[in-house]
C-alpha positions as CSV (number, residue, x, y, z in Angstrom):
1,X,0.0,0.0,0.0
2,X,3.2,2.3,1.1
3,X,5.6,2.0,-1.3
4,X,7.4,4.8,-0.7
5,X,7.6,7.4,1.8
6,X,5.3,10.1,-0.6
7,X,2.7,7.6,-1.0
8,X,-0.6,9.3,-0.1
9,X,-2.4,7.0,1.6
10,X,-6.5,7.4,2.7
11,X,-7.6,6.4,6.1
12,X,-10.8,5.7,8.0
13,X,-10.7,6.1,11.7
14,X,-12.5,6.8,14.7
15,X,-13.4,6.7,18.3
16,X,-16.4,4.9,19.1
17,X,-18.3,5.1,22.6
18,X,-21.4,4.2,24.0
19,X,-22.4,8.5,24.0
20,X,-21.0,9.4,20.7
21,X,-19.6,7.9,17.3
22,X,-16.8,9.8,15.9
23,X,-15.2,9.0,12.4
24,X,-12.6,10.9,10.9
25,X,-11.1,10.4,7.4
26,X,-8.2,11.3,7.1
27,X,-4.3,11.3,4.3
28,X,-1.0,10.6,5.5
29,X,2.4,9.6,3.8
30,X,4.8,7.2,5.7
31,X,6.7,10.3,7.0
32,X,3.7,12.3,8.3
33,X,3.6,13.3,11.8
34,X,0.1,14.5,11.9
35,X,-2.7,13.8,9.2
36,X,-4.3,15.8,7.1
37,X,-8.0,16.0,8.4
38,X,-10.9,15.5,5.4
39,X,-13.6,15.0,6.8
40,X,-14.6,14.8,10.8
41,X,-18.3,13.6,11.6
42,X,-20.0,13.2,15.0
43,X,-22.9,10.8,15.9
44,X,-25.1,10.3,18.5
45,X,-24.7,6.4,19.3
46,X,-27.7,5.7,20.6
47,X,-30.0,7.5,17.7
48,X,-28.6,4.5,15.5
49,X,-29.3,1.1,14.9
50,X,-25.4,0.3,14.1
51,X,-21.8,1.5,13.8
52,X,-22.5,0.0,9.6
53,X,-25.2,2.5,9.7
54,X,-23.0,5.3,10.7
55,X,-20.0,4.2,8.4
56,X,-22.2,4.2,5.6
57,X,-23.5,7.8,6.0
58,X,-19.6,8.7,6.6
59,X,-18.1,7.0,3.6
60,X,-21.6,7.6,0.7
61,X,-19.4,10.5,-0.6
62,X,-16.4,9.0,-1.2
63,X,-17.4,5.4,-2.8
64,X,-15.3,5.2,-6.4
65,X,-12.9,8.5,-5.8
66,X,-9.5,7.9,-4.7
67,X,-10.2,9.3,-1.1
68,X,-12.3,6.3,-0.6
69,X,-10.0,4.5,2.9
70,X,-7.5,1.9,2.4
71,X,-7.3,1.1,6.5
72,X,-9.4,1.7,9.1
73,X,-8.7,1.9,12.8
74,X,-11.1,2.4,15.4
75,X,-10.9,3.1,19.2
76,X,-13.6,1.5,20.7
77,X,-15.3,1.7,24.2
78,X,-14.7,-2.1,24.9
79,X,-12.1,-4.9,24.6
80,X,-12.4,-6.3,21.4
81,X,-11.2,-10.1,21.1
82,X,-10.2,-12.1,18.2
83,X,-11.7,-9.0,16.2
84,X,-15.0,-8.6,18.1
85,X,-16.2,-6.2,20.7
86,X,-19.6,-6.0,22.3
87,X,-19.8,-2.4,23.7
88,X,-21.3,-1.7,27.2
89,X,-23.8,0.8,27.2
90,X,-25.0,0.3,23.4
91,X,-27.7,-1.6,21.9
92,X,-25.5,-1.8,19.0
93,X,-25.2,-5.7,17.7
94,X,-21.6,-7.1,18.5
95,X,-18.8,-5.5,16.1
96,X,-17.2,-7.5,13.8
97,X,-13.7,-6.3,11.9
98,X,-14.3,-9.3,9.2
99,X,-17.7,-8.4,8.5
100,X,-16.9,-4.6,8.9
101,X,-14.2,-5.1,6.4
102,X,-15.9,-7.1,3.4
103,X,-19.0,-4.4,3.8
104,X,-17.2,-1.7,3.1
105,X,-14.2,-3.1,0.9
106,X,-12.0,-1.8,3.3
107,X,-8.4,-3.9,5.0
108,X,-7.2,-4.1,7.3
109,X,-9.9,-2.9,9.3
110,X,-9.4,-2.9,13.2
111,X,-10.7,-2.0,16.0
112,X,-8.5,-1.0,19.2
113,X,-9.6,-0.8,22.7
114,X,-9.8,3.4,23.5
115,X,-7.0,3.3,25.9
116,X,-4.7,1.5,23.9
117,X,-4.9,4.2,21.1
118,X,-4.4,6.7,23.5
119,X,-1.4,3.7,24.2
120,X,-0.6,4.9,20.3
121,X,-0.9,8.6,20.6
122,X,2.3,9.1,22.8
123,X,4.5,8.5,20.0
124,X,3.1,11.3,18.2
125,X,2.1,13.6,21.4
126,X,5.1,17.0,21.3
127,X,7.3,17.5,23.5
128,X,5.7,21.2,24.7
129,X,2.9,19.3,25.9
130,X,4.5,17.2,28.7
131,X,4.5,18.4,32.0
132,X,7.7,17.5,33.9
133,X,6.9,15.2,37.0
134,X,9.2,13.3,37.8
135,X,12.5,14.4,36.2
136,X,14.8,11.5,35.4
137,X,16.7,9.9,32.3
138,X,14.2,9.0,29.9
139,X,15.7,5.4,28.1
140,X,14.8,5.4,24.6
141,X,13.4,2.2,23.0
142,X,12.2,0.9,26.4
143,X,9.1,0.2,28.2
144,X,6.4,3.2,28.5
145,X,3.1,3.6,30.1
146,X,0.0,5.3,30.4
147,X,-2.3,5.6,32.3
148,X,-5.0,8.2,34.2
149,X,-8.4,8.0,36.0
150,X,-11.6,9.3,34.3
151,X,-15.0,7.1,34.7
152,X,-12.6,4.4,34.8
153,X,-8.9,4.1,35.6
154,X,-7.1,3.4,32.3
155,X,-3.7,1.7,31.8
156,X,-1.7,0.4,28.8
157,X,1.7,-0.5,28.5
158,X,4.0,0.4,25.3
159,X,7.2,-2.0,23.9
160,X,9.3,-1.7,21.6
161,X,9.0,-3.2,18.3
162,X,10.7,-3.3,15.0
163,X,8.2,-2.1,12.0
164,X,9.7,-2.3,8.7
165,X,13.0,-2.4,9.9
166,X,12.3,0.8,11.8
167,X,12.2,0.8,15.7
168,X,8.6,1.4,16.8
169,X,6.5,0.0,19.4
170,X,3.2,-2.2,20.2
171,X,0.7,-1.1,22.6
172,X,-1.0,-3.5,25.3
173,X,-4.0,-3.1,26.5
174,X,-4.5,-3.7,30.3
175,X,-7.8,-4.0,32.5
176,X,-5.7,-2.8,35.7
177,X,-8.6,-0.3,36.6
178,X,-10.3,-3.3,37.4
179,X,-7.8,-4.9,40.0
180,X,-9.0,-4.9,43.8
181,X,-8.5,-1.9,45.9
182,X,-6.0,-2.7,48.5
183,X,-5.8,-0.4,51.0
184,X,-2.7,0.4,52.9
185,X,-3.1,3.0,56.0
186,X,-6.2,2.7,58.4
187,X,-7.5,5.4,56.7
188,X,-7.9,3.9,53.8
189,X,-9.3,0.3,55.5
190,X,-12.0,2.6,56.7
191,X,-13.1,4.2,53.8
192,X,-13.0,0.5,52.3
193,X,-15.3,-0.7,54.6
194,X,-17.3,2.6,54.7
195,X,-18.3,1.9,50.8
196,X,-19.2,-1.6,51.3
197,X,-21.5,-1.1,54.2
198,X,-23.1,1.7,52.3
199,X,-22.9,-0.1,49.0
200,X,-23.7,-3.8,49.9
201,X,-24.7,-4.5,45.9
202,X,-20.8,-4.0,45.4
203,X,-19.8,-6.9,47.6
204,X,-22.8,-9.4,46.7
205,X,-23.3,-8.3,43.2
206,X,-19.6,-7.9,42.4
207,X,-17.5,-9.4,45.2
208,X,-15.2,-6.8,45.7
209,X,-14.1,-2.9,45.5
210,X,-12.0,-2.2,42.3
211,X,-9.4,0.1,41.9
212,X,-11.3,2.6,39.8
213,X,-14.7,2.2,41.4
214,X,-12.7,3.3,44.8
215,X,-11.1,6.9,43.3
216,X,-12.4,7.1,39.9
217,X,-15.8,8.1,38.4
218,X,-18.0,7.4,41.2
219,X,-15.7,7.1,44.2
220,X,-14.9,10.2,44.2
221,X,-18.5,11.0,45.9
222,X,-18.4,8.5,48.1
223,X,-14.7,9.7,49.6
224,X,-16.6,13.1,49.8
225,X,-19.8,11.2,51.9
226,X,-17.1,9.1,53.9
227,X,-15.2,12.1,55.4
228,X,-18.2,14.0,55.7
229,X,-19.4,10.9,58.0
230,X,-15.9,10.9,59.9
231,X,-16.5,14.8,60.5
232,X,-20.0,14.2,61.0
233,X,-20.9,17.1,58.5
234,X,-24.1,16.4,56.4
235,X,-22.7,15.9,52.6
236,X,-24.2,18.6,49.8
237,X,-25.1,16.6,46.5
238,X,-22.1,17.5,44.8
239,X,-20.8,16.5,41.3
240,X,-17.2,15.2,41.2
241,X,-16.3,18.1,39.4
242,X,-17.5,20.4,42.1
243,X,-15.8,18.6,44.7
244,X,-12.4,19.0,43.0
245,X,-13.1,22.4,42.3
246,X,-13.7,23.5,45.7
247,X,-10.8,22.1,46.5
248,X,-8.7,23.5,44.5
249,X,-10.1,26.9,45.3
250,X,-9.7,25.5,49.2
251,X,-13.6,26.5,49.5
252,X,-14.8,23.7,51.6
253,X,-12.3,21.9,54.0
254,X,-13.6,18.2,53.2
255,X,-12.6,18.6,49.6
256,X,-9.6,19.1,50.2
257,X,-9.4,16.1,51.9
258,X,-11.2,14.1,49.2
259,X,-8.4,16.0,46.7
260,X,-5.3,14.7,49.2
261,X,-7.1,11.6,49.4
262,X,-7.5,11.0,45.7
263,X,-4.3,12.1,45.2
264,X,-2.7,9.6,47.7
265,X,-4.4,6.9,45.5
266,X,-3.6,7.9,42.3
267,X,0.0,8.0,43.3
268,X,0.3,5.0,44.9
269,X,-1.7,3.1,41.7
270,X,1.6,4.6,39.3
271,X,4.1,3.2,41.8
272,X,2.5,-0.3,42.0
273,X,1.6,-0.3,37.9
274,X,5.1,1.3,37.7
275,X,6.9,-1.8,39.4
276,X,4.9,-4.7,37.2
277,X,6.1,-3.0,34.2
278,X,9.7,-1.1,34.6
279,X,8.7,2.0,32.1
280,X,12.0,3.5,31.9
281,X,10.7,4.6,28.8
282,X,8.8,7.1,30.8
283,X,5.1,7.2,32.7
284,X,2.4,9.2,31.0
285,X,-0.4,10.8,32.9
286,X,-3.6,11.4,30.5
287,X,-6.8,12.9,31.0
288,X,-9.2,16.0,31.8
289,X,-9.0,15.2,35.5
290,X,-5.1,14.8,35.9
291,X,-5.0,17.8,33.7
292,X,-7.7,19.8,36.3
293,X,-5.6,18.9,39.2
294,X,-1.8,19.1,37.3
295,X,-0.9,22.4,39.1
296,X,-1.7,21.2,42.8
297,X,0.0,18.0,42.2
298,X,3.0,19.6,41.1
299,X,3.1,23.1,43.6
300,X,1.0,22.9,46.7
301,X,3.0,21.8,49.6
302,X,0.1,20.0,51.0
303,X,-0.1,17.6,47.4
304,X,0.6,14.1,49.3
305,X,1.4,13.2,45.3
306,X,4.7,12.9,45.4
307,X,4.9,11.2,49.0
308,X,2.8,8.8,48.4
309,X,4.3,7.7,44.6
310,X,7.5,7.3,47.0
311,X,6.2,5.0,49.9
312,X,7.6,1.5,49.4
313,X,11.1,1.9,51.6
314,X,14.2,3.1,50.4
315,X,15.5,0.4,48.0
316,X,12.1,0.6,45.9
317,X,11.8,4.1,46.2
318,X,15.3,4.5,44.3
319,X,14.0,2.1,41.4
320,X,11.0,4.3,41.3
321,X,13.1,7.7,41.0
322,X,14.7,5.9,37.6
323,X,11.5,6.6,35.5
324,X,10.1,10.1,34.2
325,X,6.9,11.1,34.8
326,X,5.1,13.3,32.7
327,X,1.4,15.1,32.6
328,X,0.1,15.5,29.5
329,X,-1.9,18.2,27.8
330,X,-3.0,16.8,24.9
331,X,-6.4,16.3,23.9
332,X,-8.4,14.0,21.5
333,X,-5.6,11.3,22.3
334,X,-7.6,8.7,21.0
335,X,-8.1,9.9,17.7
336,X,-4.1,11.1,17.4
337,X,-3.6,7.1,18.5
338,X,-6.1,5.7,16.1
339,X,-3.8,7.8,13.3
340,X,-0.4,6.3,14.5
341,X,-2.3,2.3,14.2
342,X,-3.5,3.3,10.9
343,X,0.0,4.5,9.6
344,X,1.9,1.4,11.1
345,X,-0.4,-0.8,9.5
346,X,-0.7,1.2,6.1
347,X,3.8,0.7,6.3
348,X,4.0,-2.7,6.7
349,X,1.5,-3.5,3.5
């Protein structure tokens, strides 16, 4: 398909989520670090019937011209498996990349989980827009990852690979967000048992407290509701977003324990994902709400961030000093991602 490093080369992709559809087609060469954007189209999922419906609509225009997509690369809401995903929250039938790819005439056409093309978009993310966390030598050609907490907690880790005799790398999806919270202070064995008592669906429905349900999305409420208890203040029906607001703004004196909590947390999730994986490649913090709360972490005194990312004793916390971190700016990471698949796979054609 790539034949040479001017080839022009058409692609279809998209980030797909149980809200909103959106597909982007887009031209690249070999050498291209960003694409050239031809058309961008948003969809409400849920007012259709399919993700064939929507590609349909997208692609009418194009059929028999030469912009018509070579490759397509999808981020999708789900974990797609042996090239089928069922997305949560959709009454879409299961996605297929076979089917998909003989009804449109399109190949290869694949579909990546969301996370792991934002995995994809850190090759291509500049410089300017990393924030300096951690500083430490960055080892090229080694193990990265990225991660950051949203409704969910996502993680992905990033290898080296050699594509077409060019070093690269290959992204790995992870469901880590999913792993049990394990608390490690009394404080945080409270709160554990605080949510289960209050939530007893969680332990009989689900068995256990995950990682992301116990800071991310939702959790960040109930830490709000479980120091509000320990104070034995009667909790406002605040948003997440208000509650880190106020913090921020130090308007209201139990967010800002629910922001040193969370923080505490989210630090100590890096350090243990940090030490299954070894990225001295680097550590990549994504995501509005690492964004919203990038400044505190890095210069309020009272951040228990950085503490907290160093808590595992003096041998482990000198391993952990060896990889960069860095906050990201970026935005629309999955698309950026589902642009860096498409070009890897439109090169080695």
């Amino acid at each position: 398909m790539a034949s040479g490093n001017e080839t022009q080369i058409y692609s279809l992709i998209g980030d797909v989520g149980g809200t909103n559809t959106r597909l982007q087609l887009i031209s690249f060469t070999a050498k291209s670090e960003k694409p050239t954007e031809i058309k961008t189209r948003y969809y409400r999922t849920r007012d259709h019937s399919s993700l064939t419906e929507c590609i349909a609509d997208f692609l009418s225009e194009f059929k028999g011209t030469e912009k018509y997509p070579q490759n397509a690369t999808l981020a999708v809401a789900g974990a797609p498996y042996e090239g089928k995903v069922t997305l949560p929250n959709t009454n879409w039938p299961t996605l297929d990349e076979a089917e998909l790819s003989k009804e449109f005439e399109i190949s290869p056409f694949v579909m990546i989980n969301d996370f792991v093309a934002i995995g994809y978009s850190m090759l291509k993310v500049p410089k300017e827009d990393m924030i300096v966390l951690n500083e430490a030598k960055k080892t090229e050609n080694a193990t990265m990852i990225v991660t950051g907490p949203g409704t969910g907690m996502g993680e992905c880790v990033i290898q080296p690979a050699i594509i077409d005799g060019r070093n690269s790398y290959t992204v790995f999806g992870t469901e880590g967000g999913h792993k049990n919270f394990a608390p490690t202070s009394k404080l945080e064995w409270e709160y554990l048992n605080y949510v289960l008592e209050e939530n007893p669906e969680i332990k009989e429905r689900i068995g256990y407290l995950s990682t992301e349900k116990a800071f991310c999305g939702p959790g960040i409420p109930n830490i709000y509701k479980f120091f509000c208890k320990k104070e034995d203040v009667k909790p406002e029906d605040y948003t997440s977003e208000q509650i880190i607001q106020k913090a921020l703004a130090k308007e209201d004196k139990i967010c800002v324990k629910v922001l040193e909590f969370f923080c505490t947390l989210y630090a100590k999730e890096i350090s243990n994902f940090a030490l299954n994986s070894l990225p001295y490649g680097g550590i990549y913090l994504v995501g509005g709400l690492t964004n919203c709360v990038a400044d505190y972490i890095m210069n309020d005194a009272t951040s228990p961030f950085k503490d907290s990312y160093f808590s595992k004793g003096k041998v482990i916390n000198s391993l952990l000093s060896k990889f960069p971190i860095y906050i990201v700016k970026t935005q629309e990471l999955g698309l950026l991602g589902a642009f860096v698949k498409a070009q890897q796979d439109a090169i080695k054609l």
